[in-house]
N, C-alpha and C positions, 0 to 999 in steps of 0.2 A: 584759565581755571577760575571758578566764583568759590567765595570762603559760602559754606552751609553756616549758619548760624540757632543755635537752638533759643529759643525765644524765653524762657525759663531760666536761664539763667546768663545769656547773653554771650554764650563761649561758642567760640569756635566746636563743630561737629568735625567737620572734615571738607574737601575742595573738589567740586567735581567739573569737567571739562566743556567748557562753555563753547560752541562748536561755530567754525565759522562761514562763509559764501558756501564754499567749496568742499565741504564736508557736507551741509545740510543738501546740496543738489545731489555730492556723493548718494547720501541716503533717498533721496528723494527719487534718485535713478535706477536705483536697487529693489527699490517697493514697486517702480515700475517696468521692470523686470520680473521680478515677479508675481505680477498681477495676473499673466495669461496662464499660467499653472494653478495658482490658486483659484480662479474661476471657473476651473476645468476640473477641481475634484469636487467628485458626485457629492448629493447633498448629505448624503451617512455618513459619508467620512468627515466631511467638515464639521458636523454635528460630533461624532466622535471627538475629533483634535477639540473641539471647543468644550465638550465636556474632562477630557484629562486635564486642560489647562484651569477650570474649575477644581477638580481635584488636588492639582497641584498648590493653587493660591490655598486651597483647605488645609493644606499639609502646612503652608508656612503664616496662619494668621497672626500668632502672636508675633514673629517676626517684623512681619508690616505692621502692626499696632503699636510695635516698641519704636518702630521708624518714625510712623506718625507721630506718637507721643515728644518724640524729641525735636524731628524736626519743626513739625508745626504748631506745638505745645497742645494738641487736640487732650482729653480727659481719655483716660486707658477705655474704660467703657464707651467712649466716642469711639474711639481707634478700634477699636474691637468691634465694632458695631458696621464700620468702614468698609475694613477687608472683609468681613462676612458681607458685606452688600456687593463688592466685586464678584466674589466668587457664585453668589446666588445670581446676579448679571446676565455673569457667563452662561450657569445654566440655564437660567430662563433663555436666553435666544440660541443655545444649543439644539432647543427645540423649533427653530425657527427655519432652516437650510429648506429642513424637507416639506413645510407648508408654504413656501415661497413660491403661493399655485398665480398665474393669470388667467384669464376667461375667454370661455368660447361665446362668442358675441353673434345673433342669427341674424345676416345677413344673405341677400339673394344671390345665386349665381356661385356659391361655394362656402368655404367655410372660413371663420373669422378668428384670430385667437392673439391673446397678446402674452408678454414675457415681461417681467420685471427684470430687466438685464443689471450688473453693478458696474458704477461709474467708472471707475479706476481706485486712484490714487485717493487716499481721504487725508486731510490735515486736522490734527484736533489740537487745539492748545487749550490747555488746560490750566483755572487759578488757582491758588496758593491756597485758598480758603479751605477746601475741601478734594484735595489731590486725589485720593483714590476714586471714590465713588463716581466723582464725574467724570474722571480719567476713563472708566469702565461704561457709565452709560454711553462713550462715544465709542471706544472702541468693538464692544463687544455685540452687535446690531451690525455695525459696518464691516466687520469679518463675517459675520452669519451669513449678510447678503452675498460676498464675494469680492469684497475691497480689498486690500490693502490697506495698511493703516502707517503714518509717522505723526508721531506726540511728541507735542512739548509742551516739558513739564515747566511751571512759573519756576524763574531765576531761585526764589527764597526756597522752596520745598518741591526738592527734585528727588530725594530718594525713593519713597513708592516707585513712583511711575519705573525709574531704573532696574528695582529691582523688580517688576513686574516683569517688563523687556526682557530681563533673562529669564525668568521662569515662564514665559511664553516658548522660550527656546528650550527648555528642560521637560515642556510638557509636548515636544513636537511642532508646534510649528515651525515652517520650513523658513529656513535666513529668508530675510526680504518682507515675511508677511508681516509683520510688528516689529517696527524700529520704535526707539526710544533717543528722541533727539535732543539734547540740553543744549540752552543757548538763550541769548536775550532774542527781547519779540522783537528786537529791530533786524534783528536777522534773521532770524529762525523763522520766527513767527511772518515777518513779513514776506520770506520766501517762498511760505505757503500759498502765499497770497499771490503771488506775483508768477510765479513757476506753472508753465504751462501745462505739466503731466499732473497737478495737482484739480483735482476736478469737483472737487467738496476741499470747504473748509467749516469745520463745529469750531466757535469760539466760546467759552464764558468768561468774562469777565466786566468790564467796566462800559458803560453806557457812551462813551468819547471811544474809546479801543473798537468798541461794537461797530461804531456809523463809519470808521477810518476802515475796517477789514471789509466791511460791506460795499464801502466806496470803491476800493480797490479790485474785490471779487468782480465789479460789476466790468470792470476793463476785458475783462477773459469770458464772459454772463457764466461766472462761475457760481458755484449752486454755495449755497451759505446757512447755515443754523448759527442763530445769535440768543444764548441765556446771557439777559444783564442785567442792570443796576436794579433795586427794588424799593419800596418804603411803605410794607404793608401794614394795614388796619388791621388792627383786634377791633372790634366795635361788641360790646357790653351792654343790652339790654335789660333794662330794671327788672322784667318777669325772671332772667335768669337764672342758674344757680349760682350764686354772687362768690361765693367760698370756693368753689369749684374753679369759675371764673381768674379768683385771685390769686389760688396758690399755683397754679398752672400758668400766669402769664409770664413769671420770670422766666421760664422755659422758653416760651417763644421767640425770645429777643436776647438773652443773658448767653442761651446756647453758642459753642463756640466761641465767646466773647462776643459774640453780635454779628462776629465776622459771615453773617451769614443775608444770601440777595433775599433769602423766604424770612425774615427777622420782620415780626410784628413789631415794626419799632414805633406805630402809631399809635396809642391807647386811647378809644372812644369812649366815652361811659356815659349812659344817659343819666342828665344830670338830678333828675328826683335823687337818683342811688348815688352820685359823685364821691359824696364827703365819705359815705358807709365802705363803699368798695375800695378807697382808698388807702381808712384803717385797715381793711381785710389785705391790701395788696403790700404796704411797709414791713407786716414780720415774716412777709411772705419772701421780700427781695433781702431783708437781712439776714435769715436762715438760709439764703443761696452760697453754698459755700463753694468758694473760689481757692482753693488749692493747688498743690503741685498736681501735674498734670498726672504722672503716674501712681499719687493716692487712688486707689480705688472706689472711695467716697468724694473725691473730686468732683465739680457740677459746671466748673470753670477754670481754662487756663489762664494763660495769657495774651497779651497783643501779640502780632506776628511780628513786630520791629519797632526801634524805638524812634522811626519817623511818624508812622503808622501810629504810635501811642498820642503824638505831638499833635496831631491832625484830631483825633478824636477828644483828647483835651480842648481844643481850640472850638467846640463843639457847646464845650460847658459854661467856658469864660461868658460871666454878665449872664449865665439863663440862672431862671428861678428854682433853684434846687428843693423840690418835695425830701426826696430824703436818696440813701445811698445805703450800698452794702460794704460789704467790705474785702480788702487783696489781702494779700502779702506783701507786708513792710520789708522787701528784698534790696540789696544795692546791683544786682543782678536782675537782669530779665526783665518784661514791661508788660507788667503788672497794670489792671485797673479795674476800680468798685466798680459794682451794677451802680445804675445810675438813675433815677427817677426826675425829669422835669415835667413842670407847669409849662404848657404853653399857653401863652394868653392873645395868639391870636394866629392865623394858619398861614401869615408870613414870616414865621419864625424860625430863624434858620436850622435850628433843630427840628421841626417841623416838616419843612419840607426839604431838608437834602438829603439825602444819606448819608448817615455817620459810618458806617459800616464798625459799631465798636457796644458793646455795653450801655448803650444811653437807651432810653426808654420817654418818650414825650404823651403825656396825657391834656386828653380835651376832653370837655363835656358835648354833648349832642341834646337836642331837644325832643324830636320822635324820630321816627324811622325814616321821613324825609330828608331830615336834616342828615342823619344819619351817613344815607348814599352822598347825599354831595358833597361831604367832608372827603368819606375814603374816595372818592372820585376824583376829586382834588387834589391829584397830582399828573406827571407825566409818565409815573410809573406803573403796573399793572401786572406782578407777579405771582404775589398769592395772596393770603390773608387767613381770620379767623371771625366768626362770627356766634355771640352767646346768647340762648332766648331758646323758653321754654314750649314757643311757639310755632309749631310746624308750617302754617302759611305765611310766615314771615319769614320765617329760616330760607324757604324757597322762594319769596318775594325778594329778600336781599339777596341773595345767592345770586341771582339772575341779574339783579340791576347793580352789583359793585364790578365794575371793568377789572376784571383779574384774570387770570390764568388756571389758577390753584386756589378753592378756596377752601374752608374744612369748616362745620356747624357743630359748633361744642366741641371742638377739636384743635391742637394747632399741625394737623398732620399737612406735610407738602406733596411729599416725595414719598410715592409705591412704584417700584418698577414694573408693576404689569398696568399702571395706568398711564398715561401720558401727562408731562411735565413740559411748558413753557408759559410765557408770559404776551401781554397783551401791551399795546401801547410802546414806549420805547424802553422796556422791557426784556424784551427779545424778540425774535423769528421764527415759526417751527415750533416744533413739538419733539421730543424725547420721551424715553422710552415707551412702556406698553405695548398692546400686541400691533401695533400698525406704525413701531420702528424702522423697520426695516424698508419700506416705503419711501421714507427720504434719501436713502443709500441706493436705489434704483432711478433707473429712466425706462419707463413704459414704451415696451413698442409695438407694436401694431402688426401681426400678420396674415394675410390675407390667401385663401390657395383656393382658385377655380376649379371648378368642379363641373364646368360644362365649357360649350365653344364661347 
């Protein structure tokens, strides 16, 4: 069993069963069993079963939001905002089954056409950070096509994904199509990896986890989706809306605790505006209010554990602190202010590594040249935000900052009907939108003569 722990106040939730070799092949043998039934019902029905199971996650969201809130300290309107993005998921590739067309291709001597067949078995493991919503962009594409799916959920925040598992089963889907597998990644997760009936693995999590599952897939040339590490640029243009710019940027990065790979945790500002934007940006991150997760005026929880706090402290020691917001003085849970540093040069370890936590690091930039090779300068390439009043710039940097995801006056990442991944070592692939389902298939070719 693993003790669940609620981050908010450091107490035990409850113990859920952490599963071993021989349970996780159990599952894994089960899903591939029933793979040839599940690919065998027509594309309505599938669509059907995928939209009750919408249904159903609708019927229980405050449930899952109160999960989240507890276990993974998320803010109740985070949590809430979660499982409505499951269940909207769901339905968006509900309507997926029955446009799953291939093409007739004109070639001589007969006629040509191909099939997006599904792979088999699919693995998703899923991080702590954000359990539900990513739990669903993997799974919910990968049943559309005709997979089968086993998840596992991160050791610290396994209840969503569990009690998702069951309400997959209360909405009809049949034993075997959606398991829900708990366990550490040394087992679970590497079984994925390793286990021949497993023919996809979706990883997100950490940029070391990423290149190790990749390594490993590539022994079986097993197919791989990798979302990972991030340390994206806000870059702030003096023509911008500076006000606009500043009370919106603690959002970028503060959200979640920071605990997030899309966290603009880089702040660019071109330095004419530096000092102006600055005052605009301090009663901007001290009004960020960091409360118990289940206030409904909450904007921030907590850290997920209090190693994870330790690490992200070790972040602050010796940098130049601009200024900070403020926690809760708790002897319970781990707690910690938005954070604002100087950096005063782009080898600074706040700079460039990811804290994954509340820290926010500012640099000035001199034009728009200088601009790109700053956010360019790194190894990471996920998303970002860019501010400027200016439409041929907006589309000049858009183009030249290596990212994945980027938004102009915006800090938006993540829409499900577009597509989500990263560039660099960042991750693999692309997620959701309408050309999901695509990575869940293998193309094949068929050919039928039509003369001698």
């Amino acid at each position: 069993m693993t003790d669940v722990i609620n981050p908010s106040t450091g107490e035990l939730l409850t113990a859920v069963p952490s599963l071993d070799l021989a349970a996780t092949d159990a599952a894994i043998e089960r899903a591939q069993q029933a793979f040839a039934a599940w690919r065998a019902v027509a594309p309505g029905d599938r669509a059907r079963l995928l939209r009750r199971f919408a249904t159903v996650v609708d019927g229980h969201l405050d449930e899952l939001a109160g999960l989240e809130v507890r276990n993974a300290g998320h803010t109740i309107g985070n949590a809430r905002w979660e499982a409505g993005n499951v269940r909207d998921v769901l339905n968006y590739y509900a309507g997926a089954p029955e446009r799953l067309s291939g093409r007739q291709i004109p070639v001589p001597g007969g006629i040509d056409v191909t099939f997006h067949e599904p792979l088999g078995v699919v693995g998703i493991i899923v991080p702590w950070n954000f359990p539900m919503p990513i739990a669903g962009w993997g799974f919910a594409p990968a049943l559309a096509a005709g997979n089968t799916v086993v998840l596992k959920p991160a050791e610290l925040t396994p209840l969503t994904a569990i009690r998702l598992g069951e309400l997959a089963l209360e909405a009809g889907l049949p034993e075997g199509v959606f398991q829900v597998v708990p366990g550490k990644g040394s087992v679970v997760g590497q079984r994925f990896v390793t286990h021949p009936a497993v023919r996809k693995v979706c990883f997100t999590g950490s940029t070391d986890v990423g290149k190790s599952i990749m390594a490993g897939c590539a022994d079986q040339v097993k197919r791989v989706t990798l979302e990972l590490g991030g340390k994206s640029a806000n870059i702030v243009f003096a023509d911008a809306d500076l006000e606009k710019a500043a009370t919106s940027a603690p959002g970028s990065v503060f959200d979640n605790a920071g605990q997030d790979c899309c966290a603009r945790s880089r702040l660019l500002v071109q330095e004419s505006v530096f000092e102006k934007f600055l005052a605009l940006l301090e009663p901007a991150v001290r009004a960020f209010r960091v409360l118990d997760p289940g206030d409904d005026s909450s904007e921030m929880g907590p850290l997920i554990s209090a190693a994870h706090r330790s690490t992200v402290a070790s972040f602050v020691d010796d940098a130049d602190v601009a200024f900070t917001g403020t926690a809760p003085e708790k002897t319970g849970g781990w707690w910690y202010p938005p954070t604002v540093l100087l950096a005063h040069s782009t080898a600074d370890r706040h700079w460039r590594e990811e804290v994954f936590g509340p820290v926010l690091s500012v640099l000035p930039f001199t034009d728009e040249q200088d601009a790109v090779r700053l956010a360019n300068d790194t190894e990471y390439g996920l998303s970002g935000s860019l501010w400027t009043r200016d439409l041929g710039r907006a589309l000049r940097v858009s183009r030249a900052v290596e990212t994945g995801a980027l938004s102009v006056n915006s800090h938006s990442s993540v829409r499900y009907w577009t597509p989500f991944g990263g560039m660099k070592q960042s991750g693999l692939g692309r997620e959701l939108g309408p050309d999901a389902l695509l990575s869940f298939t293998d193309v094949k070719n068929v050919f039928l003569a039509t003369g001698d």
